[in-house]
C-alpha positions in Angstrom: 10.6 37.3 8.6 13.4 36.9 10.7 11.6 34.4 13.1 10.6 32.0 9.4 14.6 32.0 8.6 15.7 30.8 12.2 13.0 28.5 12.3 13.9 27.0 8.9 17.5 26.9 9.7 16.7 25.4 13.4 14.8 22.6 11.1 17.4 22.2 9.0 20.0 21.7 11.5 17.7 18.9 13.1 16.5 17.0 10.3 19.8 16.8 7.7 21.7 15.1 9.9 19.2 11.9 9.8 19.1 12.1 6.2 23.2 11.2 6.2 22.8 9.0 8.8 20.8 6.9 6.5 22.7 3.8 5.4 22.0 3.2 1.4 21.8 -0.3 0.8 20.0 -2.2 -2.1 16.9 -4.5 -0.5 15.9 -7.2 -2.0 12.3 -8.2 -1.8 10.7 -11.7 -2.5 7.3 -10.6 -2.6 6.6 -11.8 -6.0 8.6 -15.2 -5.7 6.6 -15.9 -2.4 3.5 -15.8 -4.6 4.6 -17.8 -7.2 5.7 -21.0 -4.3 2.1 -20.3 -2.4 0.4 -20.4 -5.9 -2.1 -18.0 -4.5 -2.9 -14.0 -4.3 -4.3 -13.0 -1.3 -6.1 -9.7 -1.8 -7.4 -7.7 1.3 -9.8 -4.7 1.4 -12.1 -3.1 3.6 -15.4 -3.6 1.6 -16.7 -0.5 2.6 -16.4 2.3 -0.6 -18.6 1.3 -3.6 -18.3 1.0 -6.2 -14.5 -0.5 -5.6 -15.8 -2.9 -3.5 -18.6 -3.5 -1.5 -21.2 -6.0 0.2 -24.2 -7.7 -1.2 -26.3 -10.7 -0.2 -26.6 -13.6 -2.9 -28.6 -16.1 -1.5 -28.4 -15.8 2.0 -24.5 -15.2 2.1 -22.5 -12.3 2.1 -20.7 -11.2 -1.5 -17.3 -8.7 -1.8 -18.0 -7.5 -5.4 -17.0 -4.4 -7.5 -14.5 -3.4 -10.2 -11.4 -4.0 -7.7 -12.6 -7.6 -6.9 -13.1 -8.2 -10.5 -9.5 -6.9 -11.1 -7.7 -8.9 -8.8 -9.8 -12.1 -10.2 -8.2 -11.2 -13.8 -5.0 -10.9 -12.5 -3.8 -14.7 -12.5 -5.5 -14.4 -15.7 -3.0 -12.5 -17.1 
C-alpha cells in the first residue's frame, strides 16, 4: 500500500507541474472559413470497414461507397 501512495505522489510531483506550465490562450481556428473560400469538402477515409465505407467495382472502376460517403455527399446539401 505504501509503495501505491509514493508512486502516486512521485507521479504527481512529475506531472502537475506541466499542467501549470501550460499557457491558456484562446485559438482561433479557420477551418470552416477555409472551406467556404475553397468551395469544396475534402473528405478522407481508409475504405477499408464496411458498411462505413468500402470498395466496389462499377463498371471496370473502382467505387468508395457506404453510409459515411453518402453523408458527406448530403452535407453541402444541407
Amino acid at each position: 500500500m505504501e509503495k501505491k501512495v509514493i508512486g502516486l505522489i512521485g507521479m504527481l510531483v512529475v506531472f502537475l507541474p506541466m499542467f501549470w506550465s501550460m499557457p491558456v490562450s484562446a485559438q482561433t481556428d479557420d477551418s470552416l472559413q477555409k472551406v467556404l473560400d475553397r468551395g469544396t469538402l475534402i473528405v478522407g477515409t481508409s475504405a477499408d470497414n464496411p458498411p462505413k465505407e468500402y470498395i466496389r467495382m462499377n463498371n471496370g472502376k473502382e467505387e468508395i461507397i457506404g453510409f459515411d460517403i453518402d453523408i458527406a455527399k448530403k452535407l453541402p446539401k444541407n
